[in-house]
C-alpha positions in Angstrom: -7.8 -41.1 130.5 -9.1 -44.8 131.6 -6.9 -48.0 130.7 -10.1 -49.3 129.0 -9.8 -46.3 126.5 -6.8 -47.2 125.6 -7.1 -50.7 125.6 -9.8 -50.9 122.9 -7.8 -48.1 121.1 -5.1 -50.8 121.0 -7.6 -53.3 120.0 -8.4 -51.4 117.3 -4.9 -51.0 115.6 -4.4 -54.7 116.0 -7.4 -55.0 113.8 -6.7 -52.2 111.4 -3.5 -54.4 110.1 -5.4 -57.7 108.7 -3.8 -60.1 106.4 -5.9 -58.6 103.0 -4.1 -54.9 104.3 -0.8 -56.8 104.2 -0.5 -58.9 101.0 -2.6 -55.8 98.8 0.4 -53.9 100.3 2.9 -56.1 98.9 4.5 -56.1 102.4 6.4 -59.4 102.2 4.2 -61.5 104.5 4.8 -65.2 103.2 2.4 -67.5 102.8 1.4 -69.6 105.3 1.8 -67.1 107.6 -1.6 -67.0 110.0 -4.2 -65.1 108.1 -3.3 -66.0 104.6 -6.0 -67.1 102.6 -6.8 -70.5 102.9 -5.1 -70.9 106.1 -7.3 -69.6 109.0 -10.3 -67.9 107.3 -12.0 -65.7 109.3 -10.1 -65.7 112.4 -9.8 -62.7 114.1 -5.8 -61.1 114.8 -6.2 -62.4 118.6 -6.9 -65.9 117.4 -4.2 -65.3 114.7 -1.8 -64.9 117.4 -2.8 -67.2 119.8 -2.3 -70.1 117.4 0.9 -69.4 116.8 3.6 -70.5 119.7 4.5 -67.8 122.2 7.7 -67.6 124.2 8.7 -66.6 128.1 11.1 -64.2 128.4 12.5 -63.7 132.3 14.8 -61.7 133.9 15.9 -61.2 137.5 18.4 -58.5 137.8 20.4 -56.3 140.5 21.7 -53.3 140.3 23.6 -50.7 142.3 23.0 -47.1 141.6 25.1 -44.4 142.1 24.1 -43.0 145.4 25.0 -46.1 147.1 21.7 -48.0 147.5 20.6 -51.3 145.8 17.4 -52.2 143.6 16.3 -55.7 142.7 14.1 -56.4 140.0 11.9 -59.3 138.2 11.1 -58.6 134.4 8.3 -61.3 132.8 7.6 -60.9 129.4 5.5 -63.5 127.4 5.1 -62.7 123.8 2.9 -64.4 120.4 4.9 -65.3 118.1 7.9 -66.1 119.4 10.2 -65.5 116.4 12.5 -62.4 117.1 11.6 -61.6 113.7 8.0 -60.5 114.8 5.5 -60.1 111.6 3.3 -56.9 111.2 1.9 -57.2 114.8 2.8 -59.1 118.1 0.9 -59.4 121.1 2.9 -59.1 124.7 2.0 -59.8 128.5 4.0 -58.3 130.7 5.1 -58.5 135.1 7.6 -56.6 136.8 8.6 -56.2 140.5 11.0 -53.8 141.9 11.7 -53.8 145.2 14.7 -51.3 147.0 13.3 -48.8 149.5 9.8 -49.7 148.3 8.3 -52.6 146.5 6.5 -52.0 143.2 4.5 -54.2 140.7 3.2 -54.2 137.3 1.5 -56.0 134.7 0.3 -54.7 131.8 -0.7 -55.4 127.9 1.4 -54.4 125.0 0.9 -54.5 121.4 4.1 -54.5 118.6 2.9 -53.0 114.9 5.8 -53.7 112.3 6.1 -52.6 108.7 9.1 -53.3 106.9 10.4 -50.7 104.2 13.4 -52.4 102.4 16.3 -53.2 104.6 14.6 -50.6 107.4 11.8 -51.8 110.1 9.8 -49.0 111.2 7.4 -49.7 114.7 4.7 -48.8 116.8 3.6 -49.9 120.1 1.5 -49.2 122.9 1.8 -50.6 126.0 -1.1 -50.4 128.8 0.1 -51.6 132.7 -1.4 -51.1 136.1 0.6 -51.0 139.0 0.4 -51.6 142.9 2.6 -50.6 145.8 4.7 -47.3 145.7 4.4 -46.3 142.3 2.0 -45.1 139.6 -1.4 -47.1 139.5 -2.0 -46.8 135.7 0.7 -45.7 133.0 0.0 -45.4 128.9 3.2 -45.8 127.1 3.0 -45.0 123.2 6.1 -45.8 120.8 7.3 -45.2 117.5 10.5 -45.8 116.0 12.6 -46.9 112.9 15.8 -48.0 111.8 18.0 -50.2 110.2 19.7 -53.6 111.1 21.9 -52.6 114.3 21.1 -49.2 114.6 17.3 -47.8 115.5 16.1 -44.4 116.9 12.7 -44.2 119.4 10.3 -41.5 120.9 8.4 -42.9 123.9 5.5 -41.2 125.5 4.5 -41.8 128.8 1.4 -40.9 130.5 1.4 -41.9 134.7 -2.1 -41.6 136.4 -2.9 -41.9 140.3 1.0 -41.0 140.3 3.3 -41.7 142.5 3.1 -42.2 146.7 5.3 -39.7 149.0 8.0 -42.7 149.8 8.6 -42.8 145.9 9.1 -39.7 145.0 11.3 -39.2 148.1 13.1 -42.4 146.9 13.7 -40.8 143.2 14.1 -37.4 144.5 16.1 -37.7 148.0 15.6 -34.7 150.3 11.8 -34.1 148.8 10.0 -33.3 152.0 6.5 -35.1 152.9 3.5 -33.6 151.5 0.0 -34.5 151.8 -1.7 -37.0 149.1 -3.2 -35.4 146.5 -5.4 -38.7 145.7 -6.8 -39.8 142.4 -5.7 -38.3 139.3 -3.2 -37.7 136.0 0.1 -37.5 137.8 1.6 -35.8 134.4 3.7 -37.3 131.5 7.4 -37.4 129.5 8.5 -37.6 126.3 12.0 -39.6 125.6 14.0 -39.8 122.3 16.8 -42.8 122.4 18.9 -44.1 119.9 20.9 -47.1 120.3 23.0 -49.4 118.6 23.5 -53.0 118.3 27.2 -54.6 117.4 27.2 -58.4 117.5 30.6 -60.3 118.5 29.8 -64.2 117.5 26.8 -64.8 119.7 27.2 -62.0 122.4 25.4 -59.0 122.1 26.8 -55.6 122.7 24.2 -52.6 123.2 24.8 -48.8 123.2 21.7 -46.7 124.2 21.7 -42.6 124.5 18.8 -40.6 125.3 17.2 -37.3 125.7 13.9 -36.3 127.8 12.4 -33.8 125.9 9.5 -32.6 127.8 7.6 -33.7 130.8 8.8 -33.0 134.6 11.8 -35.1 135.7 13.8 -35.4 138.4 17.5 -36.5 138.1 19.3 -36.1 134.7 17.8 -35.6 131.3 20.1 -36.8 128.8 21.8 -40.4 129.4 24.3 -43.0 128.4 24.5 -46.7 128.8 25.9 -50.0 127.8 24.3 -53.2 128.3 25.8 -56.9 127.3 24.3 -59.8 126.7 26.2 -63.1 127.0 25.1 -66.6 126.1 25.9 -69.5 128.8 24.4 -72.1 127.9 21.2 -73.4 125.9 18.1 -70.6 126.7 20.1 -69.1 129.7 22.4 -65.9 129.5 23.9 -63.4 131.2 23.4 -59.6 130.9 25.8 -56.5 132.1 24.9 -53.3 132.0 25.8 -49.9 133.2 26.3 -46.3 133.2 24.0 -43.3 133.5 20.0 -44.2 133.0 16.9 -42.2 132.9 14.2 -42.0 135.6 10.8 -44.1 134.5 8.5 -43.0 137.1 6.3 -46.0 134.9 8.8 -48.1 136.5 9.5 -46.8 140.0 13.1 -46.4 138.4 15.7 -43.6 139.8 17.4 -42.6 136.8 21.6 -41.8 137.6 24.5 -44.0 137.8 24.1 -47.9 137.9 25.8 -50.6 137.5 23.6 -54.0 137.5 24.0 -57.9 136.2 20.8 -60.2 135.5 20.2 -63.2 134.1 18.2 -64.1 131.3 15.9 -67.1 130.7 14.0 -67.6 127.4 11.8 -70.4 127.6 9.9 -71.9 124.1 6.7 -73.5 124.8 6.5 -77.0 124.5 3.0 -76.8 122.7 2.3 -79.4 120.0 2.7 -78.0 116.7 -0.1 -79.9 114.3 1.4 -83.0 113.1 3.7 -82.5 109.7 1.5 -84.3 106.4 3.3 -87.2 105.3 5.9 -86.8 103.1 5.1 -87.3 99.2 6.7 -90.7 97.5 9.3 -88.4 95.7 10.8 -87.2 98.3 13.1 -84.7 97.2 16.7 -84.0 98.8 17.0 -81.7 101.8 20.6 -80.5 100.8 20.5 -76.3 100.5 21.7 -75.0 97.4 23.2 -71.7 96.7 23.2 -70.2 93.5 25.4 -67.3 92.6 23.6 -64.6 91.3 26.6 -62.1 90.5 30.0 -61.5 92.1 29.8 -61.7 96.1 25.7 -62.7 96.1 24.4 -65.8 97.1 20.5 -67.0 96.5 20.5 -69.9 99.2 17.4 -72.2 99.1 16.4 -74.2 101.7 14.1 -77.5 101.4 11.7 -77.2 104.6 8.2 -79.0 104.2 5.4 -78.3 106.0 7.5 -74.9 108.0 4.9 -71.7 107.8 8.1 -69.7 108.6 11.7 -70.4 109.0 14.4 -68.1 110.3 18.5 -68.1 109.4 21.5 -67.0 111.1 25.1 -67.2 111.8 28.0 -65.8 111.0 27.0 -65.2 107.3 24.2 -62.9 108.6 26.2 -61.0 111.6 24.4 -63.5 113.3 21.0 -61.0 113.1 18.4 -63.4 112.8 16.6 -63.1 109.1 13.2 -64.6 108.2 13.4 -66.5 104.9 10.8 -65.8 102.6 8.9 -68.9 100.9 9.8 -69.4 97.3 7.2 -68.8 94.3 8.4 -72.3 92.5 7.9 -74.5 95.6 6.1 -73.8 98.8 8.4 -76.4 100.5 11.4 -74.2 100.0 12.4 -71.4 101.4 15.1 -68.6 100.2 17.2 -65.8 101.5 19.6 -63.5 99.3 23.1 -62.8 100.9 25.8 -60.1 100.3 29.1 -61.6 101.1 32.7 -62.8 99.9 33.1 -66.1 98.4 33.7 -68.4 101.1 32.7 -70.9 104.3 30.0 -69.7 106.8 28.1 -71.3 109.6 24.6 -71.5 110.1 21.4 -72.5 111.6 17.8 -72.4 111.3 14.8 -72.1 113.1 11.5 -73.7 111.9 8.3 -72.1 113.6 9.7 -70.6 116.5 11.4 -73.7 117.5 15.1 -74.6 118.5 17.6 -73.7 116.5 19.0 -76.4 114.3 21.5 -76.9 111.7 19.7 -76.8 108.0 18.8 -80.7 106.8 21.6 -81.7 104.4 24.5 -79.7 105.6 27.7 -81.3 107.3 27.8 -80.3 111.3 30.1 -79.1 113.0 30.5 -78.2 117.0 30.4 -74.4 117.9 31.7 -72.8 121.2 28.7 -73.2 123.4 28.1 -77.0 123.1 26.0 -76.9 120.5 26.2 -77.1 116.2 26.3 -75.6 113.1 25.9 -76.1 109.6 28.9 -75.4 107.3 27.3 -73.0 104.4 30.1 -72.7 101.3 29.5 -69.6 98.9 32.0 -70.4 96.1 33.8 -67.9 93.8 33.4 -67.3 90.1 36.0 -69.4 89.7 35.1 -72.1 91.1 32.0 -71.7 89.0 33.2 -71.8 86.2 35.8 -75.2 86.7 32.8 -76.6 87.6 30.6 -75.8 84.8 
């Protein structure tokens, strides 16, 4: 098993879903999304990716595990596109550093595959890393999972090669007596199953995650049970708690057990130059959203955005989930989204591109709990409906 193997093997389901695959399938991809016809011809899925902007996830965390001993760690992920709602693939390079009793690190290539089924999102990804220090030296991670909005089950593979040093396994496994090195060669794999769910209290979010290990050799516990929370502070900067029993990832150097840790988040835009937006036509036609009642307690809203080639919603009207609005047949300057809810006042915002999140052109602002804004969004009843007509 060599990384290159599996790298052109990634390659090769990044090109296996092109734009043609996508729209014959009827799979929701909007136009103007990279790919379309018309937009970037015969670009290949890198290039697709590459042109769109990508986004800088970090996170330094600390954690104390259960045994008494403390772990730092250094997460780096940057990732094309940078919308949460990722199309049908997504490109990601990653960095990590762990350092306890040993220092570990690892960088690595991962590839997202998405195809949406109705309100479900089922996934595939591979992720391909090389390490250095006391820990693997090459680990294949493959991924497949489903689920609906909150709630989303996984099965993870792992494969380690080279595996791990002496000092690591004696750090996973204390009381493991020094053995000669075995030297080059597949250190073994494990197979995980975890479901977890996602809950959503204004802007903090609140994840439950429970797992199994169902085959592979581990050392420590095999089933586990954590909490992790994820608290805004201000602007692209949060905090996140988490704790209770974890698995070991001997892809990670990670003890599995009892932790508790805090980190902080940082999610960084980049600040590349979108093309300049085409000047607007002499009728320019209002940018105030309209929502249309479709039937009792559902809302068509319709967004005037020109130029956008993809614009996301959300507030309290979505759970505050982020949901890609999908470009209208009439008018490729306006974009829609369909809502289920009670007759009433919500708050949103949008996000055009990837970029900052905004409140929609035409509605009245209003200041939220983090310093920011939000638009006011009213869904009226039938009756009001009907006075007015």
């Amino acid at each position: 098993m060599r990384c290159a193997a599996v790298a052109a093997a990634a390659w090769v389901l990044i090109a296996a879903v092109s734009p043609s695959d996508t729209a014959g399938q009827g799979r929701g991809v909007p136009r103007g999304w990279p790919g379309e016809s018309g937009d970037t011809g015969s670009a290949g899925p890198l290039d697709r990716l590459l042109q769109e902007q990508p986004r800088l996830l970090v996170r330094p965390m600390a954690a104390v595990l259960g045994d008494g001993t403390h772990e730092q760690r250094l997460n780096v992920l940057a990732s094309w596109p940078a919308a949460d709602t990722a199309p049908d693939v997504a490109l990601h390079l990653l960095f990590g550093l762990a350092a306890g009793g040993d220092v570990y690190t690892r960088s690595g290539l991962g590839v997202d595959i998405a195809y949406p089924l109705g309100p479900a999102r089922f996934t595939g990804s591979a992720t391909v890393a090389a390490g250095f220090g006391n820990g693997p030296r090459q680990t294949v991670s493959l991924t497949l999972g489903g689920g609906l909005p909150g709630l989303r089950l996984e099965v993870r593979t792992t494969w380690l090669q080279s595996g791990l040093t002496e000092s690591v396994r004696r750090s996973l496994e204390p009381g493991v007596p020094m053995l000669p090195e075995t030297g080059a060669g597949p250190d073994g794999r494990y197979t995980d199953g975890e479901l977890s769910a996602l809950h959503r209290v204004g802007p903090v979010s609140l994840r439950l995650t429970a797992g199994q290990r169902f085959g592979g050799e581990t050392h420590g516990t095999r089933q586990w049970l954590f909490g992790e929370a994820d608290i805004p502070v201000w602007r692209r900067f949060g905090i996140v708690l988490a704790g209770g029993v974890r698995p070991e990832r001997a892809d990670l150097a990670q003890p599995g057990g009892r932790f508790a840790q805090v980190g902080l988040r940082m999610h960084i835009h980049s600040t590349r130059k979108e093309e300049p937006d085409p000047a607007p036509p002499p009728d320019v036609r209002p940018a105030a959203p309209t929502v249309v009642p479709l039937e009792p307690d559902v809302y068509l809203v319709r967004l005037y955005v020109p130029g956008a080639r993809r614009v996301e919603l959300k507030g309290d009207v979505t759970d505050w989930e982020v949901v890609a609005m999908r470009r209208s047949d009439e008018d490729p300057d306006v974009w829609e989204a369909t809502f289920r809810k009670p007759a009433g006042v919500y708050h949103v915002n949008i996000r055009v591109d990837g970029g900052e999140w905004v409140v929609p052109p035409g509605l009245l602002a209003v200041p939220d709990r983090f310093g920011g804004a939000v638009g006011v969004l009213d869904f009226p009843s039938t009756q009001e409906v009907n006075d007015a007509t």
